[in-house]
Backbone as XML, in Angstrom:
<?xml version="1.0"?>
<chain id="A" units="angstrom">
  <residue number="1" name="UNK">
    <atom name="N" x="8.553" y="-11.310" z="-18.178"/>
    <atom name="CA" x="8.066" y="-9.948" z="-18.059"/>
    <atom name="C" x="8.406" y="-9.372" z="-16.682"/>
  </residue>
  <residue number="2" name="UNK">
    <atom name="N" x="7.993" y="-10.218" z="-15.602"/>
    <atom name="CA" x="8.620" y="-9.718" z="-14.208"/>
    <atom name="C" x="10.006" y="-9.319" z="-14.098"/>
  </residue>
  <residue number="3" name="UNK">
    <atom name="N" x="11.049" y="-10.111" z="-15.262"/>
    <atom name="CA" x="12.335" y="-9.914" z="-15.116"/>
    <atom name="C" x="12.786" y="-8.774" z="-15.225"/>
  </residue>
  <residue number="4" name="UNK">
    <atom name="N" x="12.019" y="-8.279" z="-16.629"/>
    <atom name="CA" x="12.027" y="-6.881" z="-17.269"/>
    <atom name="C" x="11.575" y="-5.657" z="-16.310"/>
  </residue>
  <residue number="5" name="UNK">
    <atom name="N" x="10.458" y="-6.126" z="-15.612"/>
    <atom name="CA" x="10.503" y="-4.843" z="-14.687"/>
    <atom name="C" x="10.733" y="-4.608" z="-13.809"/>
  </residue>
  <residue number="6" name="UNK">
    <atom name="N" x="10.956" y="-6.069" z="-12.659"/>
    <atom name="CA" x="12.127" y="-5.570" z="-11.615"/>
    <atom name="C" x="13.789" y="-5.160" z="-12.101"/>
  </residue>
  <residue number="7" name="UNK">
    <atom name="N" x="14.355" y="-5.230" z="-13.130"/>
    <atom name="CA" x="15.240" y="-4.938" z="-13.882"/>
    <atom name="C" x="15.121" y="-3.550" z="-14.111"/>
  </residue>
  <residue number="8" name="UNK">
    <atom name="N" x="14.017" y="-2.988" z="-14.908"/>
    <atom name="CA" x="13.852" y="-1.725" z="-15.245"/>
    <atom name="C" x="13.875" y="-0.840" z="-13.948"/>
  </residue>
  <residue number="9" name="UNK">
    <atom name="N" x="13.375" y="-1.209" z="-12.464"/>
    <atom name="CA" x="13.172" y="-0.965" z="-11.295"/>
    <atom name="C" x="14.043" y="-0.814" z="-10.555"/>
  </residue>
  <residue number="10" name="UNK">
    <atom name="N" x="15.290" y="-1.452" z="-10.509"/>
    <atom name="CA" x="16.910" y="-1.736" z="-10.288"/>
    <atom name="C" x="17.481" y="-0.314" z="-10.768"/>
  </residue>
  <residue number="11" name="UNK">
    <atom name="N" x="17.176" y="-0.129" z="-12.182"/>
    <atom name="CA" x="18.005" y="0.663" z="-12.786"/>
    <atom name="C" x="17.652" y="2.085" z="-12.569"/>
  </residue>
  <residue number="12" name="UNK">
    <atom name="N" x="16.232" y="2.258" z="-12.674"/>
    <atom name="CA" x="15.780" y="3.895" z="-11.922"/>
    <atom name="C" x="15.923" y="3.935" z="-10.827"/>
  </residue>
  <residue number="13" name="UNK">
    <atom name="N" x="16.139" y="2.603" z="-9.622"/>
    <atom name="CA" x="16.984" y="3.296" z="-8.097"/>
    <atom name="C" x="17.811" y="3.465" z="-8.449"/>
  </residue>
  <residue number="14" name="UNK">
    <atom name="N" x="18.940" y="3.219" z="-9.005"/>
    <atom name="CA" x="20.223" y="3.315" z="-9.403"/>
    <atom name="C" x="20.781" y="4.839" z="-9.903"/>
  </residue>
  <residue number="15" name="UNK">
    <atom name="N" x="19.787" y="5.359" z="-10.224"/>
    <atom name="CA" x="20.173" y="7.066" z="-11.108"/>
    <atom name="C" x="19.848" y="7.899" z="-10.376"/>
  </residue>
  <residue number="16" name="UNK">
    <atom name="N" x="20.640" y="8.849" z="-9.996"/>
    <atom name="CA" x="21.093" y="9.995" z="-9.060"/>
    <atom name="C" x="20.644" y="11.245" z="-9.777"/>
  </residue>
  <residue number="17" name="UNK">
    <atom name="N" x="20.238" y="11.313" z="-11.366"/>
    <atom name="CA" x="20.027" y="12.420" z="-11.692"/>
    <atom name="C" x="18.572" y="12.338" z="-12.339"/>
  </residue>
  <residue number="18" name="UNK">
    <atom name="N" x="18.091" y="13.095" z="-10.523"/>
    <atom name="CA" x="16.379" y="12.878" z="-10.719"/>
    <atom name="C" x="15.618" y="13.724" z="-11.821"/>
  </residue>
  <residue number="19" name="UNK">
    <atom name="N" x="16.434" y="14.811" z="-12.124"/>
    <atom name="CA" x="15.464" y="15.871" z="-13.423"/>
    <atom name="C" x="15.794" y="15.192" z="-14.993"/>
  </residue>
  <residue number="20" name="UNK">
    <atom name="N" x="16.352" y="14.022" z="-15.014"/>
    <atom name="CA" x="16.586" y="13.286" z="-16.133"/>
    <atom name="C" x="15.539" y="12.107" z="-16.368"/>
  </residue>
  <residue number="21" name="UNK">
    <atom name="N" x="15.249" y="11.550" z="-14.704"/>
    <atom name="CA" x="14.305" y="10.758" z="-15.020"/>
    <atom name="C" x="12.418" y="11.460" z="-15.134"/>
  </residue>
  <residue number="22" name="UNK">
    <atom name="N" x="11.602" y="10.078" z="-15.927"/>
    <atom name="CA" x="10.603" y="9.878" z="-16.250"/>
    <atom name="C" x="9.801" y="9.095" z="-15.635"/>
  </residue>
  <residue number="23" name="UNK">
    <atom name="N" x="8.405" y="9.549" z="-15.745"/>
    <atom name="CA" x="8.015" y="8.255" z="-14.915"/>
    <atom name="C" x="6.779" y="8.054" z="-15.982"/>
  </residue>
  <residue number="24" name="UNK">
    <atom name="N" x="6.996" y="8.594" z="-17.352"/>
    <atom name="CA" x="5.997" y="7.924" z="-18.623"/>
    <atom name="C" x="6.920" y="7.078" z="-19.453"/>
  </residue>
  <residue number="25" name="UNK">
    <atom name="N" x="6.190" y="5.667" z="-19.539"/>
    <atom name="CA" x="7.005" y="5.188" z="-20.815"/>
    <atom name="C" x="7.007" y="5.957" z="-22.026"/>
  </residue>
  <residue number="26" name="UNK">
    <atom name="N" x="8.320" y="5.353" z="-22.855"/>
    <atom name="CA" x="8.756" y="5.830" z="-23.968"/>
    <atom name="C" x="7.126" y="5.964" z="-25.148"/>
  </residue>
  <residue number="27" name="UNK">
    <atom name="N" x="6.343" y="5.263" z="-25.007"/>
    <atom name="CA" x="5.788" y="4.755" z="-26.088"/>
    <atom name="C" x="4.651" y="5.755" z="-25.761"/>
  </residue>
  <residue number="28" name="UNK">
    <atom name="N" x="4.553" y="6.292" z="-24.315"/>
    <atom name="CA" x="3.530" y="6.760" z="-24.067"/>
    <atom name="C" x="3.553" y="8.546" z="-23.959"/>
  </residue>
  <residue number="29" name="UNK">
    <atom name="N" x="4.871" y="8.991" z="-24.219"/>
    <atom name="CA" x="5.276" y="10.539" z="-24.016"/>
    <atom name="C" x="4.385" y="11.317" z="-25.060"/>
  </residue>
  <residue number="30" name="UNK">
    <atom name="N" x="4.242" y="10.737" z="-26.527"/>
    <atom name="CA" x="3.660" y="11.456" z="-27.702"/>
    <atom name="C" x="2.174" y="11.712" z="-27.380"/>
  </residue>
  <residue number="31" name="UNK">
    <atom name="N" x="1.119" y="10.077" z="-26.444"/>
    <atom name="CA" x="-0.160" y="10.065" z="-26.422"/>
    <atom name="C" x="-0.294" y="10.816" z="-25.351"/>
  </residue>
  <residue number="32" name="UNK">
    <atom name="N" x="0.478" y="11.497" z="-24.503"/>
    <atom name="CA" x="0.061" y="12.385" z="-23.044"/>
    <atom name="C" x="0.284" y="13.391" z="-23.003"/>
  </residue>
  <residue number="33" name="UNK">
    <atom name="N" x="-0.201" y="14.636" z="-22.339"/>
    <atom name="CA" x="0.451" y="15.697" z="-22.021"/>
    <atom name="C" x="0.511" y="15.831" z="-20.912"/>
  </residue>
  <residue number="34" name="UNK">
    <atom name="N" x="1.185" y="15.000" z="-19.805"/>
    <atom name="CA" x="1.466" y="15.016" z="-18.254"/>
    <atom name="C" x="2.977" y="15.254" z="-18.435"/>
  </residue>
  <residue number="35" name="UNK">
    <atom name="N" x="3.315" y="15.958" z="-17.593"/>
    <atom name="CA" x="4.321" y="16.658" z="-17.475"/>
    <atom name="C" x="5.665" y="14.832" z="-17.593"/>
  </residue>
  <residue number="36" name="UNK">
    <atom name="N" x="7.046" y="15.626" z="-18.376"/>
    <atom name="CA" x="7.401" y="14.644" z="-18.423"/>
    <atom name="C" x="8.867" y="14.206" z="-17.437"/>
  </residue>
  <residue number="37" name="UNK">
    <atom name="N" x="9.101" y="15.341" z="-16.465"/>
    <atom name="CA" x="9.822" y="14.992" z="-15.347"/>
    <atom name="C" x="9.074" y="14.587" z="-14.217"/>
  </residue>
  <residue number="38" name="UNK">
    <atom name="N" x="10.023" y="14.032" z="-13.468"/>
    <atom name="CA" x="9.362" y="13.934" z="-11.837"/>
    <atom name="C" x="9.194" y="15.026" z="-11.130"/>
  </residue>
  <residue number="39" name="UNK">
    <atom name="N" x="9.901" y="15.975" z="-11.279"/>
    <atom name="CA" x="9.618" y="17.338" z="-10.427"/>
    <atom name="C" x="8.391" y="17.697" z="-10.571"/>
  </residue>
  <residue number="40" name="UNK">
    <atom name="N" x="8.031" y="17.809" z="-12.124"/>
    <atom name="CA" x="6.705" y="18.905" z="-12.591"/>
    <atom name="C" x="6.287" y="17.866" z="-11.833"/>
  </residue>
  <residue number="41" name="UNK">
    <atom name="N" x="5.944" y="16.275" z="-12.117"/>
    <atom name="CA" x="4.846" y="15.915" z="-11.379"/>
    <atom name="C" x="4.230" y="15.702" z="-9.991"/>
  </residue>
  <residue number="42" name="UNK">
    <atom name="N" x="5.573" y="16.161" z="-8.795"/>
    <atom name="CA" x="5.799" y="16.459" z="-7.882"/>
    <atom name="C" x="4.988" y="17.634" z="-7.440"/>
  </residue>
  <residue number="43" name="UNK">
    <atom name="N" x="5.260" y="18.646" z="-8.221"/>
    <atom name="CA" x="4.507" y="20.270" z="-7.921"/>
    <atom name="C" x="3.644" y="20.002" z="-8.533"/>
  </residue>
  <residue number="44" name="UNK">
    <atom name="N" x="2.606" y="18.796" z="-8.901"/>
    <atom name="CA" x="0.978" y="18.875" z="-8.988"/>
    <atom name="C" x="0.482" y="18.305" z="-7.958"/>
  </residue>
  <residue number="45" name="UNK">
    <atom name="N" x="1.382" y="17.630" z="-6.749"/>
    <atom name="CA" x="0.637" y="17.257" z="-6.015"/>
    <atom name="C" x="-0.040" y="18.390" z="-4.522"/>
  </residue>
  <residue number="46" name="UNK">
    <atom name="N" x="-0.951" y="17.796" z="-4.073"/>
    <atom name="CA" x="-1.603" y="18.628" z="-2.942"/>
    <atom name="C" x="-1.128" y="17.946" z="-1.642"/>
  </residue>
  <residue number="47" name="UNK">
    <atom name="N" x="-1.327" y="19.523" z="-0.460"/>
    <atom name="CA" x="-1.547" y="18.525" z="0.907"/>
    <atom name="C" x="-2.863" y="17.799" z="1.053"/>
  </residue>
  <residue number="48" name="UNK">
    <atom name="N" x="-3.013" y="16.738" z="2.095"/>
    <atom name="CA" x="-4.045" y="15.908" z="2.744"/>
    <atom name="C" x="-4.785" y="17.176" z="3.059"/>
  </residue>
  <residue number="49" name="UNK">
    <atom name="N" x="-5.815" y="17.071" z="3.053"/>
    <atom name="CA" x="-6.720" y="18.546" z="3.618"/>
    <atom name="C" x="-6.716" y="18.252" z="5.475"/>
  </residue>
  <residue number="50" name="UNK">
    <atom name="N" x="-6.628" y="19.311" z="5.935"/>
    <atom name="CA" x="-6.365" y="19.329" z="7.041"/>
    <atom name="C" x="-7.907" y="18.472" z="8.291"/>
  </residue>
  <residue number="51" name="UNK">
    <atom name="N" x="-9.119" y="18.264" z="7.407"/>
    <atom name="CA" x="-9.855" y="17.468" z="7.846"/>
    <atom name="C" x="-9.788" y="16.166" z="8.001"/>
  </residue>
  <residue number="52" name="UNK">
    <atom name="N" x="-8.846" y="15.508" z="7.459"/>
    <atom name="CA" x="-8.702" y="14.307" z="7.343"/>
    <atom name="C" x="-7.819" y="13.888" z="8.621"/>
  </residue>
  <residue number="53" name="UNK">
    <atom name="N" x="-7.271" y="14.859" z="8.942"/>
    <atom name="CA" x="-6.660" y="14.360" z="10.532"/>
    <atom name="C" x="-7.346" y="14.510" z="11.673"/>
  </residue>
  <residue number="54" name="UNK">
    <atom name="N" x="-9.132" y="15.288" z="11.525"/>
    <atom name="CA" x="-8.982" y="15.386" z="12.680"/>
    <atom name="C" x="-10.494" y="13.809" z="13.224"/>
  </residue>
  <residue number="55" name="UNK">
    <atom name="N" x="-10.638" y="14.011" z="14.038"/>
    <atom name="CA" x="-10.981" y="12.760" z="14.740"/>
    <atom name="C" x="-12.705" y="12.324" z="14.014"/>
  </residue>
  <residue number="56" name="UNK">
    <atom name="N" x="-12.671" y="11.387" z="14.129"/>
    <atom name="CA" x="-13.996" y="10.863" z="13.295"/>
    <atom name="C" x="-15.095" y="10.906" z="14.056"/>
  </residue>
  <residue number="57" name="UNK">
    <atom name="N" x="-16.501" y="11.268" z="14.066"/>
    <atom name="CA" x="-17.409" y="11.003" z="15.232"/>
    <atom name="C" x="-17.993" y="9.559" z="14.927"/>
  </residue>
  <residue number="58" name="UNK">
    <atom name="N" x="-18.310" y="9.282" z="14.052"/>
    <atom name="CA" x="-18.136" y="7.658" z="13.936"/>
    <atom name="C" x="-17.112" y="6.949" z="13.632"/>
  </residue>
  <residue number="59" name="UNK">
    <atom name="N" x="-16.863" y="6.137" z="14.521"/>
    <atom name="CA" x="-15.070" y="5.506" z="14.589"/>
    <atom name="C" x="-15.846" y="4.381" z="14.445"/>
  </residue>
  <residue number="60" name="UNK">
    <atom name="N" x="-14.854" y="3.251" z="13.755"/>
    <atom name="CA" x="-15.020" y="2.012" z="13.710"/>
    <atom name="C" x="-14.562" y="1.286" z="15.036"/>
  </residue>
  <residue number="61" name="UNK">
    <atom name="N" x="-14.029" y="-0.237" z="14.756"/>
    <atom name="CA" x="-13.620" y="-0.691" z="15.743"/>
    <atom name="C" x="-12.094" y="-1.517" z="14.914"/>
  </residue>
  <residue number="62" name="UNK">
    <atom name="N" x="-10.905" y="-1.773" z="15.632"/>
    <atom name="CA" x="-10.015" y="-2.824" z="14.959"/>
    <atom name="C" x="-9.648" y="-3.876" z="15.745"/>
  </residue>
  <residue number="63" name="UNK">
    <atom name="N" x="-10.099" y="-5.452" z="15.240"/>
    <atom name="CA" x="-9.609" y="-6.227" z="16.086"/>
    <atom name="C" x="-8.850" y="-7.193" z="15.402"/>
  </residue>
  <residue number="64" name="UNK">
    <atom name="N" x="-7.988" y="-7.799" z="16.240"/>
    <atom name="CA" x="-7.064" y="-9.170" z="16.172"/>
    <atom name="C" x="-7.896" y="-10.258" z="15.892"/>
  </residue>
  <residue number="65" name="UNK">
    <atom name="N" x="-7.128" y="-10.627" z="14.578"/>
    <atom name="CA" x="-7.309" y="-12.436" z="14.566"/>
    <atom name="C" x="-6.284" y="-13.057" z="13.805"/>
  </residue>
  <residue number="66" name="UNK">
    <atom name="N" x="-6.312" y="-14.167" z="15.092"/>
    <atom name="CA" x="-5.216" y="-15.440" z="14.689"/>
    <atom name="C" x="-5.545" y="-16.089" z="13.866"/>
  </residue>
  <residue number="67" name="UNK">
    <atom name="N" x="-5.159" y="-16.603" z="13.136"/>
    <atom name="CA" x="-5.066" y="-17.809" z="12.305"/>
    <atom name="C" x="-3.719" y="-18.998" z="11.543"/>
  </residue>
  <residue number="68" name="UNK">
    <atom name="N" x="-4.145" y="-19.605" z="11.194"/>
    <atom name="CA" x="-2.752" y="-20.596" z="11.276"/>
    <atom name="C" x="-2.162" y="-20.712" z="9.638"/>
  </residue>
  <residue number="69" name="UNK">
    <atom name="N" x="-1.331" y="-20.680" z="9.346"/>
    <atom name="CA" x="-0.597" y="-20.611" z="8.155"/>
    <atom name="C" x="0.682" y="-21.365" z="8.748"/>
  </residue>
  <residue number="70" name="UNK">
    <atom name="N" x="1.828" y="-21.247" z="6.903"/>
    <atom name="CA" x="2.942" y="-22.388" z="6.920"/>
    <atom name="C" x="3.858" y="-21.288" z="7.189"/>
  </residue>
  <residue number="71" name="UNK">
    <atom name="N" x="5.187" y="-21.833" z="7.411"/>
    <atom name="CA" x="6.283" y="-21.108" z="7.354"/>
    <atom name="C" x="6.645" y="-21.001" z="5.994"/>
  </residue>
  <residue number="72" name="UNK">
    <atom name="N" x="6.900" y="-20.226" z="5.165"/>
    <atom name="CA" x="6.691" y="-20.157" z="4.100"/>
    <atom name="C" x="8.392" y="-19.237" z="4.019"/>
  </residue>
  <residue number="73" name="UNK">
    <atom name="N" x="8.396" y="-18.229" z="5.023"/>
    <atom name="CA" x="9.758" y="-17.644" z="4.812"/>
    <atom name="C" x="10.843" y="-18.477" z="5.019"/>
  </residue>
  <residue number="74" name="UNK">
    <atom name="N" x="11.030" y="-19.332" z="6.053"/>
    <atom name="CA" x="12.368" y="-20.426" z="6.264"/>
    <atom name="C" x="12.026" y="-21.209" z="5.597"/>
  </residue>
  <residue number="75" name="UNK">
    <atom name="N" x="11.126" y="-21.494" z="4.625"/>
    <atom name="CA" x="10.962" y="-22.845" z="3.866"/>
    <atom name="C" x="10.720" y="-23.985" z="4.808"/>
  </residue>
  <residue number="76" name="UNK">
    <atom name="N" x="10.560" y="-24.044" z="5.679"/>
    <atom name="CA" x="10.286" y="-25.365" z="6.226"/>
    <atom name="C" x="8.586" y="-25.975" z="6.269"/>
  </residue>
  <residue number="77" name="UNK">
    <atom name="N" x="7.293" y="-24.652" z="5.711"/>
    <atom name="CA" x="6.421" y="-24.986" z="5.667"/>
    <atom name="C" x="5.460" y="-25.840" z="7.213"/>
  </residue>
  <residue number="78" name="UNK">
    <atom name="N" x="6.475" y="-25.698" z="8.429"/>
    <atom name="CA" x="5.783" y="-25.952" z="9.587"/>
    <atom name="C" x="4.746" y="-24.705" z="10.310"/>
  </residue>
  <residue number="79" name="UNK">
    <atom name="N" x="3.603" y="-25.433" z="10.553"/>
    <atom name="CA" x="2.381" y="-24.306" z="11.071"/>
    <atom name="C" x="3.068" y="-23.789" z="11.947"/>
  </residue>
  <residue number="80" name="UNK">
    <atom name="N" x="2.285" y="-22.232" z="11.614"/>
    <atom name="CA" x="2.725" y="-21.809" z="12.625"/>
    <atom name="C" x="1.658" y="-20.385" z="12.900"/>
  </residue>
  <residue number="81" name="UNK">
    <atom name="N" x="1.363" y="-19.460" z="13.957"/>
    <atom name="CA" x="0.058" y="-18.508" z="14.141"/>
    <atom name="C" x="0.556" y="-17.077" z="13.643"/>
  </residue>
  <residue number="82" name="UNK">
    <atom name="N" x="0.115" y="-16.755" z="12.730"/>
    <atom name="CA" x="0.201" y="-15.227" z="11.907"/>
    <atom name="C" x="-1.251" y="-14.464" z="12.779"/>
  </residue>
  <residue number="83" name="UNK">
    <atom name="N" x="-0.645" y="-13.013" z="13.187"/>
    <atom name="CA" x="-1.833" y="-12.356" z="13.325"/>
    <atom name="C" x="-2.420" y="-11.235" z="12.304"/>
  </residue>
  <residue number="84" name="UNK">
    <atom name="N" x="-3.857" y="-10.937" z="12.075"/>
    <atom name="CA" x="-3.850" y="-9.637" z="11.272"/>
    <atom name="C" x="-4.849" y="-9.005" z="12.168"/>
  </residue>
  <residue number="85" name="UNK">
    <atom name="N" x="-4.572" y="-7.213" z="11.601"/>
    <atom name="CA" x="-5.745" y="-6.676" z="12.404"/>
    <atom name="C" x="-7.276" y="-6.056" z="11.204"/>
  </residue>
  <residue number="86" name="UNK">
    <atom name="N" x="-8.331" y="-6.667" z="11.726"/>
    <atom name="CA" x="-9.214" y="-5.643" z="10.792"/>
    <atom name="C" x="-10.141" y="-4.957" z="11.426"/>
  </residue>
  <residue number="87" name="UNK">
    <atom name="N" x="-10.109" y="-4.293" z="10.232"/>
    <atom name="CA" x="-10.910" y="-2.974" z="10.662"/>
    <atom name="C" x="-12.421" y="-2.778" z="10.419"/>
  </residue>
  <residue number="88" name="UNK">
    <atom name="N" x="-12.915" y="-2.824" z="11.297"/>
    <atom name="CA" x="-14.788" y="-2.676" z="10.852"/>
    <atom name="C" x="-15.071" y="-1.348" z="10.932"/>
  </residue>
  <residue number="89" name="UNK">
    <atom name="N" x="-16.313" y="-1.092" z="10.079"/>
    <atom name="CA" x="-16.514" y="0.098" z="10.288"/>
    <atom name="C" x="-18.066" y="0.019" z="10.887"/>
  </residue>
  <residue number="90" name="UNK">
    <atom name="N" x="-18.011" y="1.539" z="11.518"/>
    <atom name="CA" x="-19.347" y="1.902" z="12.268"/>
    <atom name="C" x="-20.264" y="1.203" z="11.889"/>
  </residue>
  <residue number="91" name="UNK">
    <atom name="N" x="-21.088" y="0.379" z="12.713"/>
    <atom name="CA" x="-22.009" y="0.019" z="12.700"/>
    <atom name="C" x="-22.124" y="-1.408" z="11.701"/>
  </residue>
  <residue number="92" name="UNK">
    <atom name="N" x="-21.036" y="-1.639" z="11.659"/>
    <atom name="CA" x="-20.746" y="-3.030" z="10.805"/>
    <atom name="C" x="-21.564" y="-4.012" z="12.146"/>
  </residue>
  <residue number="93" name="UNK">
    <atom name="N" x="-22.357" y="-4.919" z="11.304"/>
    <atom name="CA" x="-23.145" y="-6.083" z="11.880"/>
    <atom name="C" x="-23.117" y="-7.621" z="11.046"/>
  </residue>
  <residue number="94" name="UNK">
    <atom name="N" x="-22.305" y="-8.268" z="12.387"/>
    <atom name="CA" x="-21.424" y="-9.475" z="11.845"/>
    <atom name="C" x="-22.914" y="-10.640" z="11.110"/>
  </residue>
  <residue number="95" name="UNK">
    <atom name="N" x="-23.885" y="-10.085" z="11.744"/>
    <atom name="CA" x="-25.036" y="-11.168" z="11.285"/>
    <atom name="C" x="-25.587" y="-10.721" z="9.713"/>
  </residue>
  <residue number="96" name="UNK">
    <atom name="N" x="-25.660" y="-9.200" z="9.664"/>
    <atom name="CA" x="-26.308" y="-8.656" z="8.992"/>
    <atom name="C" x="-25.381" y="-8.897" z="6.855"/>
  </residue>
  <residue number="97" name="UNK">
    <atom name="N" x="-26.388" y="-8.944" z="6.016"/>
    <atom name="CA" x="-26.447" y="-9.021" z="4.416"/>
    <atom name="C" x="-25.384" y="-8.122" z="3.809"/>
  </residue>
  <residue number="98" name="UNK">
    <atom name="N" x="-25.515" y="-6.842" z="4.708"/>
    <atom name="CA" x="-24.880" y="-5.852" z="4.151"/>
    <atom name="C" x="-23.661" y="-6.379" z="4.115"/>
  </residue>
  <residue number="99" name="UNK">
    <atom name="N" x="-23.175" y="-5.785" z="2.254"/>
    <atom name="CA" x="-21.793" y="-6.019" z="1.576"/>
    <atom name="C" x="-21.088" y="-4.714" z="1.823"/>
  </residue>
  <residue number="100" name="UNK">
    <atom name="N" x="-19.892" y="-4.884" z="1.861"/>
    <atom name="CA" x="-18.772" y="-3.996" z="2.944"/>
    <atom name="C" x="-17.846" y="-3.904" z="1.797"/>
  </residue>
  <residue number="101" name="UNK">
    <atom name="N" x="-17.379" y="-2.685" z="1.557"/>
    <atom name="CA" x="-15.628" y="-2.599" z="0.476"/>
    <atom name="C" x="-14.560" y="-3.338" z="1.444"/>
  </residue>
  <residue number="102" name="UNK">
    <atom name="N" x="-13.821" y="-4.008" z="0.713"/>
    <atom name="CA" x="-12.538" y="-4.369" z="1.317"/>
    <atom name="C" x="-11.315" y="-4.029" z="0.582"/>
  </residue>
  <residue number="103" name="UNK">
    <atom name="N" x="-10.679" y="-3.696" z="1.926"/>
    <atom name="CA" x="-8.902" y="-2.883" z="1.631"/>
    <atom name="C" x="-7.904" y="-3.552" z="2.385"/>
  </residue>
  <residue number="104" name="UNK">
    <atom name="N" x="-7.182" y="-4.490" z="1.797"/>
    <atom name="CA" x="-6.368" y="-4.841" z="1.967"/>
    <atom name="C" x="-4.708" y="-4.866" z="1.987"/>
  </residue>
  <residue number="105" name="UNK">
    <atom name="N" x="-4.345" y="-4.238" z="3.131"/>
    <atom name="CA" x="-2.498" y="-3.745" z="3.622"/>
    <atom name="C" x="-2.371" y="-4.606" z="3.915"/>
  </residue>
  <residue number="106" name="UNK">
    <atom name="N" x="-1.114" y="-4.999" z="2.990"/>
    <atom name="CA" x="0.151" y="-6.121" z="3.538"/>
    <atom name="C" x="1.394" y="-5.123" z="4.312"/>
  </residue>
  <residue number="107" name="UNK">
    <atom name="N" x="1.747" y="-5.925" z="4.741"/>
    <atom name="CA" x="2.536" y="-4.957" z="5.179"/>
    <atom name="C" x="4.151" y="-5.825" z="4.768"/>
  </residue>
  <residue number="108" name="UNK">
    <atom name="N" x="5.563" y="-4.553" z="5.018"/>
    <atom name="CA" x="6.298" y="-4.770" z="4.299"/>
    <atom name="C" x="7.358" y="-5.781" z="4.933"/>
  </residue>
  <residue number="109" name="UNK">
    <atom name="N" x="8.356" y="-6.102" z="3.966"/>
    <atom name="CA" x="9.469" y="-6.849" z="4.546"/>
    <atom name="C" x="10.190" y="-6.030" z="6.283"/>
  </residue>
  <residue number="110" name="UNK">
    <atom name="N" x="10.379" y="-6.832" z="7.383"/>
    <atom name="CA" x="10.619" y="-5.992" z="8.470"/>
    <atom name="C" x="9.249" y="-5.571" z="9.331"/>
  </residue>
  <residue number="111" name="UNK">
    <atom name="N" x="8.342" y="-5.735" z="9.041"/>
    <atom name="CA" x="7.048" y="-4.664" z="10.041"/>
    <atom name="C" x="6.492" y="-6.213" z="10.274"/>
  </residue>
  <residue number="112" name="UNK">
    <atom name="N" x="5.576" y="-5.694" z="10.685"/>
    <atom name="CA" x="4.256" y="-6.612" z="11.714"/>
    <atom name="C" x="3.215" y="-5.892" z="11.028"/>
  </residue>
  <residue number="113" name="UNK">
    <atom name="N" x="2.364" y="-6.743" z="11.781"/>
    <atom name="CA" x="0.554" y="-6.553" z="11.365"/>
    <atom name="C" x="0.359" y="-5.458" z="12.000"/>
  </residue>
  <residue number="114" name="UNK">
    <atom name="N" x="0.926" y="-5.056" z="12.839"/>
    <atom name="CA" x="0.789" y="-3.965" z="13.902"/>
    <atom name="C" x="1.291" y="-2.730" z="13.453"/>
  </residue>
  <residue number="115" name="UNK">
    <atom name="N" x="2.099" y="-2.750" z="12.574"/>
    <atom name="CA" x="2.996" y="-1.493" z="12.218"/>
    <atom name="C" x="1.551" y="-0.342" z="11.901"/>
  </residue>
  <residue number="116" name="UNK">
    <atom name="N" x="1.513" y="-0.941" z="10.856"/>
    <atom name="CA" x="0.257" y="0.316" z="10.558"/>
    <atom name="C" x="-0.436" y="0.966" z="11.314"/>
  </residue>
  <residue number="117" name="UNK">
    <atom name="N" x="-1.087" y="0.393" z="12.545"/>
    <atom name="CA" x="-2.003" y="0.771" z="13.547"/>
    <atom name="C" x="-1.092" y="1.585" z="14.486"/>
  </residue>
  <residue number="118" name="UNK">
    <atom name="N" x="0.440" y="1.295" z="14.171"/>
    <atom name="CA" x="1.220" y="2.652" z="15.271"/>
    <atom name="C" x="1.367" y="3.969" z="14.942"/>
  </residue>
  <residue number="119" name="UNK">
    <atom name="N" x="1.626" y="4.794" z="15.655"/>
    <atom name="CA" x="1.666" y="5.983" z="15.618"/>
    <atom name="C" x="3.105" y="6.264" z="15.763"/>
  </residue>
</chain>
């Protein structure tokens, strides 16, 4: 099944003629009425509202931690120290019951743990 859809995934980078492609399966065009190019579904989207950029009065905090993992990319499986950064939010208390949502960014082939946190 993975074959099939990094395959299927191959082939829509591959096509240059974007008002031809879809982004509903075949099986699913009859049960929807969402527009069935990429453009229309393009011109439904919105901007970020302009509040969302501006500065938080409760800010969290983000910190570093090491931990030890394998080499897993050269295959050689020798330890070695990966960092990640997380993010707490206001008033997060490391002693305290309270259950917290977690969101988890990997980040991509090429970046660091750090990428995200740059500007």
């Amino acid at each position: 099944m993975l074959k099939i859809i990094l395959f299927c995934l191959c082939m829509a980078a591959c096509n240059d003629k974007e008002n031809e492609y879809s982004v509903i399966l075949p099986e699913q065009e009859q049960e929807s009425d969402v527009p069935q190019n990429y453009t229309e579904l393009m011109n439904k989207t919105v901007n970020v509202p302009t509040i969302y950029e501006q500065e938080a009065e409760y800010r969290g905090n983000i910190v570093q931690i090491d931990y030890d993992t394998r080499d897993y990319v050269a295959g050689t499986g020798e330890t070695r120290i990966n960092t990640a950064y997380v993010y707490l939010p206001y008033g997060y208390d490391e002693t305290s019951d309270q259950p917290y949502n977690v969101f988890y960014f990997v980040h991509g082939h090429g970046e660091t743990a750090a990428s995200f946190f740059s500007k």
